[in-house]
C-alpha positions in Angstrom: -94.6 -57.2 3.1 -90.7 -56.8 3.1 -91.2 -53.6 1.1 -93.5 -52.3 3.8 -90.7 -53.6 6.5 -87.9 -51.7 4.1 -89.9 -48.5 4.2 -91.1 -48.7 7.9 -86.9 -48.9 8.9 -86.2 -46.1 6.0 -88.7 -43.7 7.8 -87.7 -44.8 11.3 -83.9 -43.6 10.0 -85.2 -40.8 8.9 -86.9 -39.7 11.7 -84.0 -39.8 14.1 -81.7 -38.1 11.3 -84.1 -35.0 11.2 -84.3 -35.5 15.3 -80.7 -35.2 15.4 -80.3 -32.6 12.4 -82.6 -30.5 14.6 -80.6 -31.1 18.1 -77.1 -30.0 16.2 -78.9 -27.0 14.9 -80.5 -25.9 18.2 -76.5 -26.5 20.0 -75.6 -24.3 17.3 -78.1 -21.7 17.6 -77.6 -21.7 20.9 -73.7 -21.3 20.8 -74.2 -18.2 18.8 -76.9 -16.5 21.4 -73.9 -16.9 24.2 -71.4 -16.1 21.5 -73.6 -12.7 20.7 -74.2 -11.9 24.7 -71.1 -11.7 25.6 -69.9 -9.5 22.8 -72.6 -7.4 24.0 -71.3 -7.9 27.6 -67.7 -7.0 26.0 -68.7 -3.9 24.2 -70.8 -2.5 26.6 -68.0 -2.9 29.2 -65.6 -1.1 27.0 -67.5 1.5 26.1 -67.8 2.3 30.0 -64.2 1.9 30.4 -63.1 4.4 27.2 -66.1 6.6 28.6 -64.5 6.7 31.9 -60.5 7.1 30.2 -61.9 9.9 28.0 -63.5 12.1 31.0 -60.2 11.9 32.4 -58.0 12.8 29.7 -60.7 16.2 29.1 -60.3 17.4 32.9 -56.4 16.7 32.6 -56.6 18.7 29.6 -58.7 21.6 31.0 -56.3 21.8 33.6 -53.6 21.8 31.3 -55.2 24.5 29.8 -55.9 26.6 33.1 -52.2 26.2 34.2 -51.1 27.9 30.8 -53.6 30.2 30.7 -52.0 31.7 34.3 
């Protein structure tokens, strides 16, 4: 009977241990999502910005262009 008593609190421990294991994992998991996102947020953000910088420079440098070609 204690055996049964030693393995009942064994599985119980167990239990909780792969409950918890599973928790951490899941905090993790979900760390890295928002971690990933706002790269994505980040990178699509500068893309605009260097997208927007670049059109500028190309018209300053067309006018450059005009203002020696006259």
């Amino acid at each position: 009977m204690a055996t049964r008593t030693i393995w009942s609190n064994f599985t119980k421990f167990l239990k909780n241990l792969h409950t918890e294991q599973i928790a951490k994992l899941h905090a993790k998991n979900q760390h890295e999502c928002d971690l990933l996102e706002d790269l994505r947020t980040y990178t699509i953000k500068r893309s605009a910005i260097e997208k927007s910088y670049s059109e500028v420079i190309r018209t300053e440098m067309d006018n450059l262009l005009l203002e020696k070609e006259l």
